[in-house]
N, C-alpha and C positions, 0 to 999 in steps of 0.2 A: 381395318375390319376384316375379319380373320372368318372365312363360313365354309360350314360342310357341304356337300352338294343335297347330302338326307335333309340336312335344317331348313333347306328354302329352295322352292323352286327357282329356276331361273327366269327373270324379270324379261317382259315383251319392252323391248328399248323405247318403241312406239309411244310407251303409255307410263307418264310420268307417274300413274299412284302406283304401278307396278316395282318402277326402278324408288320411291319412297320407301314401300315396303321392303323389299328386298335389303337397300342399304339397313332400314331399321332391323331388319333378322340377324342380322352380321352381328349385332350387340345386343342379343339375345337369342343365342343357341340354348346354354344349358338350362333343362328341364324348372330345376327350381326355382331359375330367373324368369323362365316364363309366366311359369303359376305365378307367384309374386305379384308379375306386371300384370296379369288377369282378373286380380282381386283390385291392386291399387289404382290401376291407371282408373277405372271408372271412377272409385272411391275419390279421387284427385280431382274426374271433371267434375262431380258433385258436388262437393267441397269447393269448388270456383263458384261453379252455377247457386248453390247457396248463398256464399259470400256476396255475388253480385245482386242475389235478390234483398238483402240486406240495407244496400247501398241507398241512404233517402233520396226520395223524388218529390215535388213539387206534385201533389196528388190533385190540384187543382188543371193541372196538365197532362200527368199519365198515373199508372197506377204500380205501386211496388211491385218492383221485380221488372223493370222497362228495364237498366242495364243488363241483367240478367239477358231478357228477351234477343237485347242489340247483339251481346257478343257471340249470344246462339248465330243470332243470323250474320252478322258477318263470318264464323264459322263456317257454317252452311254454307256459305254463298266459296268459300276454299274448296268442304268438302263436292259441291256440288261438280264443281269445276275439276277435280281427280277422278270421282266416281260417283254415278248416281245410285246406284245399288246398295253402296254403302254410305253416301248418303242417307238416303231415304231409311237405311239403318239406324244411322246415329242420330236423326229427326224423333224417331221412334223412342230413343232415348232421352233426347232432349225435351218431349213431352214431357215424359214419364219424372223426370227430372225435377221440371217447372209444375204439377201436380205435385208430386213430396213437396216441394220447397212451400207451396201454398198450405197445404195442411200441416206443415212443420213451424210455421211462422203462425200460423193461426193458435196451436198449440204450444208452443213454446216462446211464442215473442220475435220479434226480431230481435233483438240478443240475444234470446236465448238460441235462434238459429244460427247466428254469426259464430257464438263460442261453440258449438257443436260441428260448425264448418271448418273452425283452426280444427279444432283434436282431429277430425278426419283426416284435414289436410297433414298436418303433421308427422300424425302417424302414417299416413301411404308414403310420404315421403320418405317416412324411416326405413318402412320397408323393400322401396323402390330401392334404397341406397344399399342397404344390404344383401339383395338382388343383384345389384351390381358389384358387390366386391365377393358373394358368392361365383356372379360369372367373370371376374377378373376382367373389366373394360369398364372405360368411362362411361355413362349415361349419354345418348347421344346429343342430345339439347346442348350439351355442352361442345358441340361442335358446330351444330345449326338449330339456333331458336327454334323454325320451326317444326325442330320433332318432337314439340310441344304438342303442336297439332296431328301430327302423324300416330303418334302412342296411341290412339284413342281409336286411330282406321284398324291400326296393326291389333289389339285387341278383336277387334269387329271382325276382323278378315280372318282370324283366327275360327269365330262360332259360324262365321260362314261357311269355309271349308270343313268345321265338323256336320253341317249339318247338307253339304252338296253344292251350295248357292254358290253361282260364280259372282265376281264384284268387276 
């Protein structure tokens, strides 16, 4: 992982979301990889976050969209434990997430939400991938699963420094 000193601050060793992000910036310096990852990575946890709401449940015990709910919060319970600032960001998402998926489900079916979660998925994925062979590096997932989970901070921490907030 090859980075400018302009592309990413340097990481406080102290503070593992810091040394995450950083390592994830290294494989995504160039511009249009970024944009990219700004559009898809959310487009991608939504397209999860749908699919899981999808997933049947015994409605005599909880109510659609409980796996949904679990992998939010075992998420949360990751991000909370790197950062609570952005956290408490991607909670704000993950609301906003589980409202679409309930009005999406309501109006189109659970089928009809599930196929509507592959195309999304699909296509972020597409463009993820040619993101990266625009920025010439592997995706970094493919070196540790979880910057499965990281893509999603590294996004966030992005509108946060446009907008001042420290995480």
């Amino acid at each position: 992982m090859a980075t400018t000193p302009e592309a990413v601050t340097t990481p406080d060793p102290r503070r593992p979301v810091d040394r995450w992000l950083f390592s994830y910036s290294g494989d995504h310096v160039n511009p249009t990889n970024q944009l990219i990852h700004l559009v898809c990575v959310p487009a991608i946890v939504w397209s999860v976050t749908a699919a899981l709401w999808t997933v049947p449940v015994p409605t005599t015990l909880v109510q659609p969209g409980f796996w949904m709910g679990l992998a939010m919060f075992l998420a949360m319970a990751w991000y909370w434990r790197l950062s609570r600032p952005l956290a408490a960001g991607i909670f704000v998402f993950f609301v906003a997430f589980g409202l679409a998926n309930y009005a999406l489900s309501q109006a189109l079916g659970m089928t009809g939400l599930l196929w509507l979660a592959i195309a999304v998925f699909v296509v972020a994925w597409i463009g993820q991938f040619i993101g990266h062979k625009i920025e010439g590096k592997r995706p970094s997932f493919l070196t540790d699963l979880s910057y499965l989970l990281v893509g999603p901070l590294w996004t966030l921490s992005k509108l946060y420094k446009k907008l001042g907030w420290s995480h």
